[in-house]
N, C-alpha and C positions, 0 to 999 in steps of 0.2 A: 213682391212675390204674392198671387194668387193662393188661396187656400190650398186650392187644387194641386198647386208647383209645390208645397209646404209638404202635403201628404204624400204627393211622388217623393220629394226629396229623403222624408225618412224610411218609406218602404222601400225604395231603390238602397239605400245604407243598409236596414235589416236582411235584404235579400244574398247584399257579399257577403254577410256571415253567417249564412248555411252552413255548416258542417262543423263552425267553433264549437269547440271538447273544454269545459273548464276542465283546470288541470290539480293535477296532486300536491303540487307547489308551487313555490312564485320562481317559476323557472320557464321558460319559454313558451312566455305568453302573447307573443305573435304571432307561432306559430299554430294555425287552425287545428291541428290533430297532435302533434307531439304533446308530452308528459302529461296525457290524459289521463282524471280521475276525480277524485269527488271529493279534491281539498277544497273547493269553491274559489279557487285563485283563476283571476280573469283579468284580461289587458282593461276589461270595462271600469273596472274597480278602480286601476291601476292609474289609469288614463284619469277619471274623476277625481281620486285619492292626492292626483299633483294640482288641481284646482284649488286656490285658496278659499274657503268658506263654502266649498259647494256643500259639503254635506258638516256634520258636526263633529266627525271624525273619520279616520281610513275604513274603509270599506272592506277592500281586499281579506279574502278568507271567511267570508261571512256569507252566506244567501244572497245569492244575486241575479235575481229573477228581476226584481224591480230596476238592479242597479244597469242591466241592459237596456232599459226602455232610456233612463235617464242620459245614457250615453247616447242614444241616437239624437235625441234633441240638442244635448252639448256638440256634439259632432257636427248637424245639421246648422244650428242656428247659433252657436257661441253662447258662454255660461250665463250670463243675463237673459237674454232670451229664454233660454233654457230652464233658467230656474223659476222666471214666473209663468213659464207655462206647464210649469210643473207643481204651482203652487209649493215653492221652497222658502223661507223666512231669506230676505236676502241685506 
């Protein structure tokens, strides 16, 4: 894969989730706009949070501005990938 396909890849991913609402709880997190509010509960968190060793603890519930970007590269290019391109202890 060219750089170029690399960058498409994850800007085409952040583009389908236009309009995702973190939510108020860890309750329907799939769904783009339902149980929205500003528990910081997100499929991203959620998704990452089942990875063994991605991060050094669960996520979910916490500020997750960062934990978005890290999702699109696990999503885009799988957790090894992802973590050294995200400079992660791995």
């Amino acid at each position: 894969m060219t750089e170029q396909q690399a960058i498409s890849k994850v800007l085409n991913l952040a583009r389908q989730e236009i309009g995702y609402r973190e939510k108020a709880s860890n309750s329907q997190l799939d769904n783009k706009t339902a149980n929205a509010g500003s528990g910081n509960w997100t499929k991203y968190a959620r998704d990452l949070d089942s990875v063994t060793n991605f991060y050094n603890g669960a996520k979910n519930g916490w500020p997750w501005c960062d934990v978005f970007v890290d999702w699109l590269f696990y999503k885009s290019f799988g957790a090894a990938e992802a973590m050294q391109i995200l400079c992660q202890p791995q």
